[in-house]
C-alpha positions as CSV (number, residue, x, y, z in Angstrom):
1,X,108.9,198.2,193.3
2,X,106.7,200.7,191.6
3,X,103.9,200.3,189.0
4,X,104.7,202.4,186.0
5,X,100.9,202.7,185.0
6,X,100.1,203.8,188.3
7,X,102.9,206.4,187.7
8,X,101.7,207.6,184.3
9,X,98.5,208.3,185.4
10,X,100.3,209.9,188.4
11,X,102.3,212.4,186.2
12,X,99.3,212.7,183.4
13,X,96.5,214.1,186.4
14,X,99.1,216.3,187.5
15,X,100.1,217.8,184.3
16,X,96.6,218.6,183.5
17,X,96.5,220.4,187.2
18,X,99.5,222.7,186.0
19,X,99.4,225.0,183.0
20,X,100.4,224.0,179.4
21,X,103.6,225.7,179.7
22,X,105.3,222.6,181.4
23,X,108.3,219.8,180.9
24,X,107.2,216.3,180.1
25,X,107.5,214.5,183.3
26,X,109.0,211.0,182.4
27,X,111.1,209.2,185.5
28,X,110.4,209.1,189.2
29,X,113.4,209.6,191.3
30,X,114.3,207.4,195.0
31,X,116.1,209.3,196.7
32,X,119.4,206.9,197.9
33,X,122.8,207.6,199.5
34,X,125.3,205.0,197.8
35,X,128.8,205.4,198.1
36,X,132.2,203.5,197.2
37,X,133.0,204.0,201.2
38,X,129.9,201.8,202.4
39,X,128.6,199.7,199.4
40,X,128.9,197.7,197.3
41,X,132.4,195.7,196.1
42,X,135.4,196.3,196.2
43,X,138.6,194.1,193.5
44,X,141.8,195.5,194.7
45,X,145.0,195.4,192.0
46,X,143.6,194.3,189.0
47,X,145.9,195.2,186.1
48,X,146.4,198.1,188.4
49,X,143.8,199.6,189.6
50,X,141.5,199.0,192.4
51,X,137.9,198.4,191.0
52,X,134.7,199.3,192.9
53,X,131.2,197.9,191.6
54,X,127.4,197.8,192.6
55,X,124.1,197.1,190.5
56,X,121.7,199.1,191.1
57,X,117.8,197.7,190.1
58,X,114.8,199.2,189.6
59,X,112.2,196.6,188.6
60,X,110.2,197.3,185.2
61,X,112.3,200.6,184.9
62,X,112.4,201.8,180.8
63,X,116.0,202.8,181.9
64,X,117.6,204.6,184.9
65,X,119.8,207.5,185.3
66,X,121.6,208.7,188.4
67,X,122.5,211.8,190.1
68,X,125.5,212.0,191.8
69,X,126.8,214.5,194.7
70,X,130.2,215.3,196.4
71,X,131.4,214.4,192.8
72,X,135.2,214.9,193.0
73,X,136.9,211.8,190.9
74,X,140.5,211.1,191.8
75,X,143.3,212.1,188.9
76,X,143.5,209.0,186.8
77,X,140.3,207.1,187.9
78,X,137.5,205.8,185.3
79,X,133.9,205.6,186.0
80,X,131.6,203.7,183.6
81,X,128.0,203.0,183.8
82,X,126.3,199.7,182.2
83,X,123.6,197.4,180.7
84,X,124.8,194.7,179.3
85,X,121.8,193.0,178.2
86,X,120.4,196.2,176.7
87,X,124.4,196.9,175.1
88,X,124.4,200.2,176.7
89,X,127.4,201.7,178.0
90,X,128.4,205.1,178.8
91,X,131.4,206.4,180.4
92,X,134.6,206.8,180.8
93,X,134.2,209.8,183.1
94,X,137.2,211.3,184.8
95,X,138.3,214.2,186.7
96,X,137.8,216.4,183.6
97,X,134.1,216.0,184.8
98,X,134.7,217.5,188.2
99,X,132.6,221.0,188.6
100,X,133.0,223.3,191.3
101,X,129.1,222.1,192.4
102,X,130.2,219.0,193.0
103,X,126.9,217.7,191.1
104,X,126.8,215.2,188.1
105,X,124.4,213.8,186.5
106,X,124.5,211.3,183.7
107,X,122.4,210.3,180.9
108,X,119.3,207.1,181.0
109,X,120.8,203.8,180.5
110,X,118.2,201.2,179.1
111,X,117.1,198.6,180.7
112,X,115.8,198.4,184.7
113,X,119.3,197.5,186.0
114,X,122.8,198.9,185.1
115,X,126.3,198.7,186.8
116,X,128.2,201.3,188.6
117,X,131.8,200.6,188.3
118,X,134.6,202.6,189.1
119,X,138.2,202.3,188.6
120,X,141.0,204.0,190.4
121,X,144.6,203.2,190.6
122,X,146.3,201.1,192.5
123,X,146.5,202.2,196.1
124,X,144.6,205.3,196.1
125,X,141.9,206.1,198.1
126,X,138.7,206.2,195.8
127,X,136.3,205.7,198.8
128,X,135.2,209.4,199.1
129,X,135.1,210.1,195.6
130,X,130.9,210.5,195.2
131,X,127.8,209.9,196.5
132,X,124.8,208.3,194.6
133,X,121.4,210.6,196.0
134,X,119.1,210.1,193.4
135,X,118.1,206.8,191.3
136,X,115.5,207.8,188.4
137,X,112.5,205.1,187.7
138,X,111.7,206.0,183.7
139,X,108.1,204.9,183.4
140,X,107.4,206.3,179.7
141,X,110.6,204.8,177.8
142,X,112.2,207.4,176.9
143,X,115.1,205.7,175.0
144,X,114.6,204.2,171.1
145,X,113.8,200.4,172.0
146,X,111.4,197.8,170.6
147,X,109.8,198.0,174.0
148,X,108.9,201.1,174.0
149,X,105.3,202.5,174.0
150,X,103.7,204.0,171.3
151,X,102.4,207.4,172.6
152,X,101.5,210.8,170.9
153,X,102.8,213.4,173.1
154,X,103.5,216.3,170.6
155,X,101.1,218.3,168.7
156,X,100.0,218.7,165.0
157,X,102.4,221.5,164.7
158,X,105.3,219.8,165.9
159,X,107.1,218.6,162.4
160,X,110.3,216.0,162.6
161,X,113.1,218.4,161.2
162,X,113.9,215.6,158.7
163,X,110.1,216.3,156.5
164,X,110.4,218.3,153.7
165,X,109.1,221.3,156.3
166,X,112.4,221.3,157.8
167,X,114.5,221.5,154.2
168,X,115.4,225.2,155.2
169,X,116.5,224.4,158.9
170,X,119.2,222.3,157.9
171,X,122.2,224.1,159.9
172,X,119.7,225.6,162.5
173,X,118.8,221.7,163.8
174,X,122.0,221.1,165.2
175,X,121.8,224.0,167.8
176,X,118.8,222.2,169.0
177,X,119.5,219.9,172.2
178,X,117.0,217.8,174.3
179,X,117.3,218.3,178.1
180,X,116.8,215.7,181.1
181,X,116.3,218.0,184.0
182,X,116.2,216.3,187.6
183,X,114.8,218.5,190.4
184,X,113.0,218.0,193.8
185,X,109.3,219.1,193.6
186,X,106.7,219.1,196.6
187,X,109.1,216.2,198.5
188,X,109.4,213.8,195.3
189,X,112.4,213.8,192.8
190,X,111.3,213.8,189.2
191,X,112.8,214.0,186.0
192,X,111.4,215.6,183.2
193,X,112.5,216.4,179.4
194,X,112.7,219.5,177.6
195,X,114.5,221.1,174.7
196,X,116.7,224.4,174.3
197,X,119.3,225.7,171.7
198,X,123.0,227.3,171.4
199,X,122.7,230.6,170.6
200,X,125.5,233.1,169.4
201,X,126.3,236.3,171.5
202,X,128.0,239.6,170.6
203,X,131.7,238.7,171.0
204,X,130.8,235.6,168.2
205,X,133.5,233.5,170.5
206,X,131.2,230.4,170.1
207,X,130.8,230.1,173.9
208,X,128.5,227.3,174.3
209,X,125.4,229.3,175.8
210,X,122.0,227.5,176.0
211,X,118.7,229.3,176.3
212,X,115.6,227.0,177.4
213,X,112.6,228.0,179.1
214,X,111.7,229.1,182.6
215,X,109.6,226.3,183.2
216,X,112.5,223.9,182.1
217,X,115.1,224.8,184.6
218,X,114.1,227.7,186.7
219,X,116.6,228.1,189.0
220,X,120.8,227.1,188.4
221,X,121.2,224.6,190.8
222,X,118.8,222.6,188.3
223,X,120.8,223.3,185.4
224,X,124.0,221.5,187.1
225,X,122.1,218.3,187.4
226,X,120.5,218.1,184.0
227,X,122.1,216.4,180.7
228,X,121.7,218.2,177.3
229,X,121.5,215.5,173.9
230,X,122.6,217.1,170.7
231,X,121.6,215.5,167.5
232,X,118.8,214.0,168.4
233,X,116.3,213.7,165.7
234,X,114.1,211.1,163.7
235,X,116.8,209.7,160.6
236,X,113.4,210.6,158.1
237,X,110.4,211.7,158.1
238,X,108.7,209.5,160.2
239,X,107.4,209.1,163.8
240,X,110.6,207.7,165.2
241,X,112.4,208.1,167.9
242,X,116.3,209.3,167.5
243,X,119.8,208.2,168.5
């Protein structure tokens, strides 16, 4: 069990030991090694597939998100990830979300508990499908909720695109994306939030390139565990938080 205060004032000393050019730390990571082969349940043949589930808690967590290795999902299998109480669900994921890393990562799910529950079908051997390394603590609430803390964390010049300074940047604002980046740093796994854009190239092919800064992801193997948000953005002008 962790103390979130004790880990914002954690994350605040250290950010004024860096320089200004930094992410906005926001979850602290446990390192875990949870599998299908050795935990959790197990249903076998239900409307036919075989059904693996754990719950995974993190007590007075604003949400959790997970980082997965040897990610290789079996042709037809379904994996979902859950909070009931909070009415968060994402998923389904499938084998179209196997990369030649291996690596996954998914996006916070609100609320300091959520389900991992994987469905494969009937028969087939699921058990080796992923590992679970990394289980991320949010301590700053990152997700729109009642419970969230008010904080100022941007600057005077940093205008919601939906004030009347942001009338001209109406098609610009949906290049802009914000991105959870999970790395290992001085022995501890943190997660962190920054922001980047799509941007065009020569050939006009629309490849989806992103450019961020260095100090966001600066090396590759932290771009394969980080999740980019599109549309994102305060409904007016207001200080509210987005979808």
């Amino acid at each position: 069990e962790v103390d979130n205060k004790v880990l914002q004032k954690k994350a605040s000393v250290a950010g004024e030991q860096e320089t200004k050019l930094k992410p906005f730390q926001f979850a602290h990571g446990f390192q875990v090694n949870i599998s299908p082969e050795k935990d959790g349940k197990w249903t076998r043949n239900v409307n036919g597939f075989d059904i693996w589930q754990i719950r995974i808690v993190s007590s007075g967590a604003y949400s959790l998100n997970l980082i997965f290795d040897d990610f290789n999902l079996t042709e037809g299998a379904r994996l979902f990830l859950f909070n009931e109480a909070e009415n968060a669900y994402l998923g389904a994921f499938t084998s179209r979300n196997n990369k030649p890393s291996q690596l996954f990562a998914v996006a916070p799910v609100a609320g300091d508990e959520l389900v991992v529950h994987y469905e494969v079908p009937a028969g087939s051997d699921g058990k080796n499908d992923f590992v679970i390394t990394s289980v991320n603590h949010d301590f700053i609430g990152i997700l729109k909720s009642e419970r969230r803390p008010m904080r100022i964390t941007a600057g005077s010049c940093n205008i919601d695109v939906n004030c009347e300074e942001g009338m001209g940047w109406r098609d610009e604002k949906d290049a802009v994306c914000r991105i959870i980046t999970t790395k290992r740093k001085s022995n501890q796994t943190i997660s962190e939030i920054c922001t980047g854009m799509l941007v065009n190239n020569t050939a006009e092919n629309q490849k989806p390139y992103v450019i961020t800064a260095a100090h966001c992801i600066e090396d590759a193997k932290f771009a394969e565990t980080s999740v980019f948000t599109f549309n994102y953005e305060s409904p007016y002008c207001a200080p509210l938080d987005g979808d």
